[in-house]
Each structure stands twice: as structure tokens, then as C-alpha cells.
N, C-alpha and C positions, 0 to 999 in steps of 0.2 A: 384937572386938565393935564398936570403932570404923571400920574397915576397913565391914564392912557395914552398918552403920549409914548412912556416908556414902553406899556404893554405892546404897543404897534411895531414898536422898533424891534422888540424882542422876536416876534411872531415873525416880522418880515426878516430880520437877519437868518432867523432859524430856518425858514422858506429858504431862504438865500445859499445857505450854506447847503442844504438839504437837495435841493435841486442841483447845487456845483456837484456833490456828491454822484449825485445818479448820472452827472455826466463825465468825471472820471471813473467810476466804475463803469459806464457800458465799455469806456477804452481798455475797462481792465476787466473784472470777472464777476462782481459782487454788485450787486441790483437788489436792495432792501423791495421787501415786501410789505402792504398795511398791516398794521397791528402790532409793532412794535412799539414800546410804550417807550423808550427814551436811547438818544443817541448823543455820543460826546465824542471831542474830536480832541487830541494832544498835540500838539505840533510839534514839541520839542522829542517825544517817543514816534512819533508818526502815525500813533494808534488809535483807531477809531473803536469806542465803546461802546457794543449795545447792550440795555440791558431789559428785562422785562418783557416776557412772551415774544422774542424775539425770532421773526420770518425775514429773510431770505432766498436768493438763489446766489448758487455759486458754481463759477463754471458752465450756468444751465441747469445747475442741478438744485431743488428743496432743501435748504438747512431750516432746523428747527430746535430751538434752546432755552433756556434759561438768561446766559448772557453770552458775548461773542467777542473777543478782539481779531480786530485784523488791522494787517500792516499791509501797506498796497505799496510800501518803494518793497519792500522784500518779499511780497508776495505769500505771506502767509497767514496762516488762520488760525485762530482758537476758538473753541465752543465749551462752554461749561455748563453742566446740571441737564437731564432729560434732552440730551442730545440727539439726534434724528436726521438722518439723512437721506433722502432717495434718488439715487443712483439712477438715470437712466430710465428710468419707469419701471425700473425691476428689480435693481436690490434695496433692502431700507436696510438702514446701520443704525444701532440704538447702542448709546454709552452713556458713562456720566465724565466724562471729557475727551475732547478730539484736539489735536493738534494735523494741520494740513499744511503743506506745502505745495505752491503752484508750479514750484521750481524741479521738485525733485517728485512731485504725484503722490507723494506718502503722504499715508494720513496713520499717524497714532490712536489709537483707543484705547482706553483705559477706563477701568471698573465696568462689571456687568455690560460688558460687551454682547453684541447679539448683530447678526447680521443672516439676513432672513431674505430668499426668493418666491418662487412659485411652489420649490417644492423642498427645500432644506433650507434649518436654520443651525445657524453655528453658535453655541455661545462660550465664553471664557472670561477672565476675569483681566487679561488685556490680551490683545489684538493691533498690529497692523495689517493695513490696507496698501495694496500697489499699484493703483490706478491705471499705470501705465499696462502692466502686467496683467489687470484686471486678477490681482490674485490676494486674497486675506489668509495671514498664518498668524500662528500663537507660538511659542514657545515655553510655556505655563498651564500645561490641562488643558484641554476643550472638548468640546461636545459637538457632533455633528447629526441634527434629526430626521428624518425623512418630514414632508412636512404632507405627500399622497402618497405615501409609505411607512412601514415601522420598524423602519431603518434607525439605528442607534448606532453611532463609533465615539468610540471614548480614547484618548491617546495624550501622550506627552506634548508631542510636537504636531502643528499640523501645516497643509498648505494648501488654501482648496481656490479652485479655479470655478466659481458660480455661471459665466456663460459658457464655458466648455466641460461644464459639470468632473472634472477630473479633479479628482482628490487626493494627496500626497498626504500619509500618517507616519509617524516616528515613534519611538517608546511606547511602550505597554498597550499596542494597540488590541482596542477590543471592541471587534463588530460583533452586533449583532441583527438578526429579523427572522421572525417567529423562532421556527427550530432550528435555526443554524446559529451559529456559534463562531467566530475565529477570533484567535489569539495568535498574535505575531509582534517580532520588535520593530518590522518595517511592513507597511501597506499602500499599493496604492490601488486607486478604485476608480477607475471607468464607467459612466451612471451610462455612459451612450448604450456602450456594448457590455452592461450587465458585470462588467468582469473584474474581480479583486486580484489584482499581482503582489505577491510577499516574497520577501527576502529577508534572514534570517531564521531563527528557531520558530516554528508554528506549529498552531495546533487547532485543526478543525473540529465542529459536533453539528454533527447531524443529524437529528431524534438519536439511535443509539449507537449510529458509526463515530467514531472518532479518527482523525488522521494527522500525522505528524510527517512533517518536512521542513528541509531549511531551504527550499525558493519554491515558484511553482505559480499558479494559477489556479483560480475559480471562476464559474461562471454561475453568476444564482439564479440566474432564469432557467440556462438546462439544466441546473444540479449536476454541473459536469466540470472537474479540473483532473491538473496535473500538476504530481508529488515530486519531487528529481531532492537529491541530496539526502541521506539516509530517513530514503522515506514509507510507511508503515501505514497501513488502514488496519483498524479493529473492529469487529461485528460482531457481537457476543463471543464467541469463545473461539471466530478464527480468527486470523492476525497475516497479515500479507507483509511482508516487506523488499525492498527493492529497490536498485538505485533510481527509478522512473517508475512511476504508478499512473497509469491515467484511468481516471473513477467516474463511473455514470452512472448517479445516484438513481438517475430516472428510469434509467433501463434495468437499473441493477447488474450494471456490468463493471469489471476491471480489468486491467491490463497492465504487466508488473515485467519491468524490463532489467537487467544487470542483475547477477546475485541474486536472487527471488529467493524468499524463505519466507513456504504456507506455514502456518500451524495451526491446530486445532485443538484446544486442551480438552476439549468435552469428548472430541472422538480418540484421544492420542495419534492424533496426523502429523506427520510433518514434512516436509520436501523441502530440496536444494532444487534450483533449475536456473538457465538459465535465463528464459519465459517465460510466464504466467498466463491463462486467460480463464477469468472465473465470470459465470453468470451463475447468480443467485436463484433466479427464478427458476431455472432446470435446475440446481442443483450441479453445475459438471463446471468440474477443473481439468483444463487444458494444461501441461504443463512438457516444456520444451527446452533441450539441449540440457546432455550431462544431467540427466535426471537421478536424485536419490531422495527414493520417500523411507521413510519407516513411522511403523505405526505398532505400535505397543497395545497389548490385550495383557492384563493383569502381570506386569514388570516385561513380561517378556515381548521379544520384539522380532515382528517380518520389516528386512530389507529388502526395498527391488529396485535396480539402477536401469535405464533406458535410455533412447535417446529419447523416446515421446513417449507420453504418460496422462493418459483424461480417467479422470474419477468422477463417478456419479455417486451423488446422496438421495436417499429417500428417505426424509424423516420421519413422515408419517407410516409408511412399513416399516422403518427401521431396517432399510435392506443398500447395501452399498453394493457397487461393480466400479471394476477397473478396468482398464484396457492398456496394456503398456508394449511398444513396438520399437524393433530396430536394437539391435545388442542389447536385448533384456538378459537379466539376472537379478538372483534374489536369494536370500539367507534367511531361511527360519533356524535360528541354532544351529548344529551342526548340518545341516542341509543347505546344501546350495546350489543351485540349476544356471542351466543357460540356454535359451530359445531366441527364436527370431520373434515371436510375439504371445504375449500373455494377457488373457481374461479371469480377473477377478470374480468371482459370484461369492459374496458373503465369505463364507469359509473354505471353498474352493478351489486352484488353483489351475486352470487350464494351458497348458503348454502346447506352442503351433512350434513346427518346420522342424525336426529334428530335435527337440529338445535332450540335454544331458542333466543328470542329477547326480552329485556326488553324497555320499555320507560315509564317514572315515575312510574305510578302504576302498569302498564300494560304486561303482559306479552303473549308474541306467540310464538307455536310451532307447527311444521309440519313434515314430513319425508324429506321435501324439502322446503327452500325460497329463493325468490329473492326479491334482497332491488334493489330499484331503488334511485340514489339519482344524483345531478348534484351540484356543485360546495360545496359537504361538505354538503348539507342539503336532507334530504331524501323525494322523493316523494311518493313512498308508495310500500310498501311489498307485494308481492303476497307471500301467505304460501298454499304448494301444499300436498295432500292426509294427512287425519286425520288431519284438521287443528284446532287449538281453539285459542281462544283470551281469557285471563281472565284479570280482573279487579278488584284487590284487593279495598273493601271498609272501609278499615278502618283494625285495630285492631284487629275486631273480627271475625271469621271463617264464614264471608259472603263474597262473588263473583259475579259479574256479568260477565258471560258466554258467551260466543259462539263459535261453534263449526261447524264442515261441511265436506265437501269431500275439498272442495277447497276455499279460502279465499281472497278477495287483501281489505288490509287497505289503508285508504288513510288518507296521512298528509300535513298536513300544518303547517310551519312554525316551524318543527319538534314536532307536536300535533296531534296524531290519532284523527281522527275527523268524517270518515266514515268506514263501513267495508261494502263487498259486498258479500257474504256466495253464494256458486253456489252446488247446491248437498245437500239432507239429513240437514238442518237446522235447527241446535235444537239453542234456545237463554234459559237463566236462567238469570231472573235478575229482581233488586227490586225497584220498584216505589217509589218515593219519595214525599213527599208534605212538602211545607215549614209555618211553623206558626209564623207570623211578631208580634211582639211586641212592645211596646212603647223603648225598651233599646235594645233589641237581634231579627237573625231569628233562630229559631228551627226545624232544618230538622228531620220530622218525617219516619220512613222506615213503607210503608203502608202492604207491603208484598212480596210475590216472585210468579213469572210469570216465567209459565215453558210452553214451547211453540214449536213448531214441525211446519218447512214449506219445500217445496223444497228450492227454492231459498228467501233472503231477503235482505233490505238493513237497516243497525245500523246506526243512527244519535249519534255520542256520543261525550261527554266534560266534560273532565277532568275525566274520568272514568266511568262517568254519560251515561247511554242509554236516551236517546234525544225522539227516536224518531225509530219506528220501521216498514217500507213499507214490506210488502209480498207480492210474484209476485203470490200467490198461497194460499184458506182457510186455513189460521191457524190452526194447530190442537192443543187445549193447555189447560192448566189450572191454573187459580187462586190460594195461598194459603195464609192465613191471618200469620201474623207472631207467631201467637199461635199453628196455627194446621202444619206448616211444619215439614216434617217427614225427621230427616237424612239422607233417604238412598233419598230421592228427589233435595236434594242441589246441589247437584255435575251432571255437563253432566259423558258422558260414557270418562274411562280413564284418569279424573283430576286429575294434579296435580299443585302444586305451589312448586316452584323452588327459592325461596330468596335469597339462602344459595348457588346457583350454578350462581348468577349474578357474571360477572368478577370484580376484582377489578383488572382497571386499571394499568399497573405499568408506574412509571414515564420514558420514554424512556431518555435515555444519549446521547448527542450528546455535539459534543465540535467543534467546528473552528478552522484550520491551519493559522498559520502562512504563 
């Protein structure tokens, strides 16, 4: 009798207490669920114990554990062993311990942390949660998955925002999905709009493009960002760099702004520019403001400076063309021109508007030339309509001339050595004799030869006429250097040009790391 008697009291106190409970917590936040196997209440701590397969809600929300204290004057919570919570009907949090406060929204997590949506799971080995913020970060490694993706970031620190899908990384951050690649010491990442923001040292992989910048953007749906801060795209053997790069992987296009410096180690290319615009799929680099490319053929090297410069590649013929406009100039070794615009064809060089070419003393001009040259050393210029060759002698206001409808020099070993005049052939030029001495020789100037044929050919060295064959009677005349009359020194339209030879500028080029 006593036996159940006590049992009845136990049962109904326990109902008693159990039912007071559910009606201070609907005033407060925590609403036991069936299937809790045992509940103890402290009065002097203020804590209530559950323990054993323990269900609730809290705030509205599903807790699910092992064991739970909660304090209802302070408003706080603990959950210990196979912790679980579901957020809202969208996120679940798995731990093996949670600390919650109702006062401040934080929730602690600790060990095997994992916090999981519809479409990314987080996990680390602790984690807070900021309710209020709706924002879970780590401070200790974490991992973030795609979960309808095969999205992977791996980082020191993080801070991801699950309903607005934005995600904040720190230290050693390392995304990856399929073939792309980034490496940055700061990341954030936009799920809405596809797009990864870095700041610091980065470094992208793209199947075999790599790119380095210290801020910038990506977008992985277009395969399209932008590099700002010493920033560099690689492609097998070219190399872009530039204070701004913006890169479309899909189009295969790039656009490279401030300082721009191409390279190409497989072709010996290189440029300064102030602009870039390269599409891969043609083949052709645009390149703009203060242009200086050079490109090396077995050590030796053509310079050509412009203001605009587009170069075509054909890899498959193995055939390249340039086109370079607006104050062009260009240096093969001791050669070096100036035109208003120039066409590259392989070994080539075609000169529009006037073009001038200097070599030591010697200068040429025509309405049109073409320099032929093959590994950096030039084989000989054809200068086409109005053409002349002049040959400064020295100092003083004497020249050796020739002039034509059509002209081709020919060199050796970068030394005009022949010229071929076809058309109208005037020559001006003065004979020389040498007087040997027991100490010196004295090259005396005997006079000037001024001479008229259709066609002829110029033996010359070193600015010296050699030697002079006419396909056709000479028409000409002798003058002693006493009786030469001014207006007969100069062919029709001479001029000399010293002051318009280009000076070189030294091009900049620098190597990636």
C-alpha cells in the first residue's frame, strides 16, 4: 500500500513539475519534445537537466543531443554529445557541444562542427554562430563544400552568411571547382552572382592559364575577371603583364591597361605598351600608346617603336605579320628607319608615307621600301618611286648621291655595298685619290661628277662610290672642286635628315616569377 502510494506521488509531482515547466518555457523559449528519457531540475544553479535522447525546440527551432542544461533566469543553453540543430527549416548544425545564449544570439560550437544547407556544408573543428547576423565563422581551418556543386574552399579564417550565400575567407585561402584553381590570403565569394572578390597576393589556374594579382575579381560562370595591382596572365610560353588585366577565359580574350609587358619566350616577343588587346582565337595583339616591341631571332634583335602595333600569329603556317602605325621606327643593328606606318610579312619589312633609313653615314628615302632581312640582319632594301641614297662625307656640306625612280641596295653583313638605280639615274659624287706618305695617307677630293643614265649599278664602301657600270651612255659632267656651282651639288629634292634619325629608347621588360 505504501509501495504505491509513494509511486503515485512520484508520478504526479513529476507531471506536476513537468507541466509547470512547459508553461514557463512557452513564456520563455524552450518547449521539451516526447522522447526525452530524464529531466532534473536545480534550484539552487537554476538548471534544468536533460539527459538521454534528448528533443526539444528552442526559440522554435529543433535541438537534438545527448544531454542539455539550460538556465531560463539567464537565458542560456548547453548541449552536449551528437548535437543537432535545425535552424529554420534550412540550416542543420552538427557538434559535439553547443553553448547558446538567448541574450547575445551566439551560439558556440565545438569539435566536429558541421553546418549544412541546401547547397553547402561548412565543417571545422570549432565554429561560432550569430543568429542575429545569421552569420557562422571559424577562426581554426574550415572547409566549405558545394553540396549541388564541387565547389571546395579551404581557409584559415572564415565567415559565411548561409541565407545570403556570401562568404568571407582569410589566410591561406584555397578555392577550388573542376579546373580552376585560386589561391589568395583574402577571398570573398558571392554564390548569387557567381563572383569571387580577392585582396592580397593571388594566384589563379585555369587548365593551363595561371594569373597573379594583388586585388581583382572573378566570375566562374563567365570565366571572366579582373587583375589590378602588379598583375600577370601566363599561357604557355606568353606572359601579359599590367597594372589592370581583364581576362575572358570564354572568349579567350584579354585586355591589359598601365605598363603592359607581352612576352613570348617560345617566339622571342616582347612589348612595352601602354594598352594591350590580345584574342587568342585570331591570333592578334593589339597593342597601344608608346609602343616598343622587340623580338630576337638567334641573339640578335629587331626593334620597332609606334604609337599602335597589332601582331598576327599563325601557328599552324608558322607565318607571323605586323602592322605598326603613327611614328613607327625600328632598329635592326645598325639600321634604323622611320615611316608613318609599317607591315611586317615574316622577314619583310614594308615602309608607307615617306619612309627614311639610316645605316652609318648613309641615308635612304622613297614614298615606299621594303627591307628584306633574315635572322636580324638585313639583306637589302628595295626603296620604290623618288628614290635616293645619300652619303654623308664628312663634315662638310658634300654628299655622294643617287637618286632614281626605283632603287634596291644591297648589304652585306649590315654594309651597303651595292645599289641597283632602275629609271631616270642621276649619281652626284666625288672622286677621291689618296697621297701616301713616308708617316700618313692624304685623301685628296679631286672633284664632283654629276652624271645622268637610265639604269646603273653603285659599287660603294663605306660611303665611298667604288665604282660606277651604266646599262646605257652616260650623260654627265666633270666639275673641278673650284668651279662647282651650288645650285649643281644637290640631285632634285635633297635633303638630309640627321636630326629625324630615331633615337632608340631602351625597351623595359622584367621576368615573372
Amino acid at each position: 500500500m505504501f509501495k504505491i502510494s509513494f509511486y503515485r506521488i512520484v508520478v504526479l509531482s513529476f507531471c506536476f513539475l513537468f507541466n509547470a515547466f512547459l508553461i514557463c518555457s512557452q513564456k520563455d523559449i524552450l518547449e521539451l519534445l516526447p522522447g526525452s528519457d530524464k529531466l532534473t531540475y536545480n534550484k539552487k544553479d537554476q538548471i534544468h537537466r536533460f539527459t538521454g535522447n534528448v528533443r526539444f525546440l528552442y526559440e522554435g527551432n529543433p535541438f537534438y543531443c545527448d544531454s542539455a542544461h539550460y538556465n531560463k533566469e539567464k537565458k542560456w543553453l548547453k548541449a552536449f554529445g551528437n548535437v543537432h540543430c535545425i535552424y529554420k527549416n534550412e540550416v542543420n548544425i552538427y557538434c559535439d557541444s553547443m553553448f547558446y545564449s538567448s541574450i547575445t544570439k551566439l551560439a558556440r560550437l565545438r569539435g566536429n562542427v558541421r553546418i549544412r544547407d541546401f547547397e553547402y556544408k561548412i565543417t571545422s573543428s570549432s565554429m561560432d554562430y550569430d543568429f542575429n547576423k545569421k552569420c557562422a565563422y571559424y577562426t581554426n581551418t574550415g572547409r566549405v563544400e558545394g553540396i549541388t556543386s564541387d565547389e571546395v574552399i579551404n581557409s584559415r579564417q572564415g565567415y559565411i552568411y548561409p541565407s545570403s550565400k556570401n562568404f568571407f575567407f582569410k589566410g591561406d585561402v584555397d578555392y577550388q571547382k573542376k579546373n580552376l584553381k585560386m589561391l589568395s590570403d583574402t577571398l570573398q565569394f558571392s554564390y548569387a552572382k557567381q563572383t569571387a572578390y580577392f585582396f592580397g597576393s593571388t594566384k589563379i589556374f585555369y587548365d593551363s592559364t595561371v594569373m597573379n594579382c594583388n586585388k581583382g575579381w572573378y566570375n566562374i560562370k563567365n570565366e571572366e575577371g579582373m587583375l589590378i595591382d602588379s598583375s600577370n596572365v601566363t599561357q604557355g610560353s606568353k606572359i601579359i603583364s599590367g597594372d589592370t588585366i581583364h581576362y575572358m577565359l570564354k572568349d579567350s580574350l584579354s585586355e591589359a591597361f598601365g605598363n603592359v609587358i607581352i612576352q613570348d619566350t617560345l617566339e622571342g616577343f616582347f612589348s612595352n605598351s601602354g594598352k594591350a588587346f590580345y584574342n587568342q582565337k585570331d591570333g592578334e595583339t593589339k597593342l597601344i600608346g608608346n609602343v616598343c616591341l622587340r623580338k630576337i631571332d638567334n641573339s640578335d634583335t629587331l626593334i620597332i617603336q609606334s604609337d599602335t602595333l597589332i601582331n598576327f600569329e599563325d601557328t599552324i603556317n608558322e607565318f607571323q605579320r605586323a602592322k605598326a602605325f603613327d611614328n613607327v621606327s625600328f632598329k635592326i643593328k645598325k639600321i634604323e628607319a622611320i615611316c608613318d606606318s609599317m607591315v611586317l610579312d615574316s622577314n619583310v619589312l614594308n615602309l608607307f608615307h615617306q619612309p627614311i633609313v639610316w645605316t652609318d653615314k648613309t641615308e635612304m628615302k622613297g614614298e615606299e621600301m621594303k627591307v628584306f632581312y633574315k635572322d636580324s640582319i638585313v639583306d637589302s632594301v628595295l626603296i620604290q618611286n623618288n628614290s635616293t641614297i645619300i652619303m654623308g662625307l664628312g663634315n662638310d656640306d658634300y654628299y655622294n648621291q643617287i637618286s632614281g625612280k626605283n632603287i634596291m641596295a644591297i648589304f652585306i653583313e649590315d654594309t651597303l655595298k651595292n645599289a641597283y638605280v632602275y629609271g631616270n639615274a642621276w649619281t652626284i659624287f666625288y672622286p677621291e685619290e689618296e697621297n701616301k706618305t713616308d708617316s700618313s695617307i692624304v685623301t685628296k677630293r679631286m672633284g664632283m661628277n654629276r652624271l645622268f643614265s637610265s639604269d646603273i649599278r653603285i659599287d660603294i664602301d663605306s660611303g665611298a662610290i667604288l665604282g660606277i657600270s651604266y646599262l646605257e651612255k652616260p650623260d654627265g659632267i666633270f666639275y673641278p672642286m673650284n668651279k662647282i656651282k651650288s645650285g649643281e651639288k644637290f640631285i632634285k629634292g635633297f635633303s638630309w635628315n640627321p636630326l629625324l634619325r630615331p633615337k632608340m629608347q631602351f625597351c623595359r621588360f622584367s621576368f615573372f616569377k
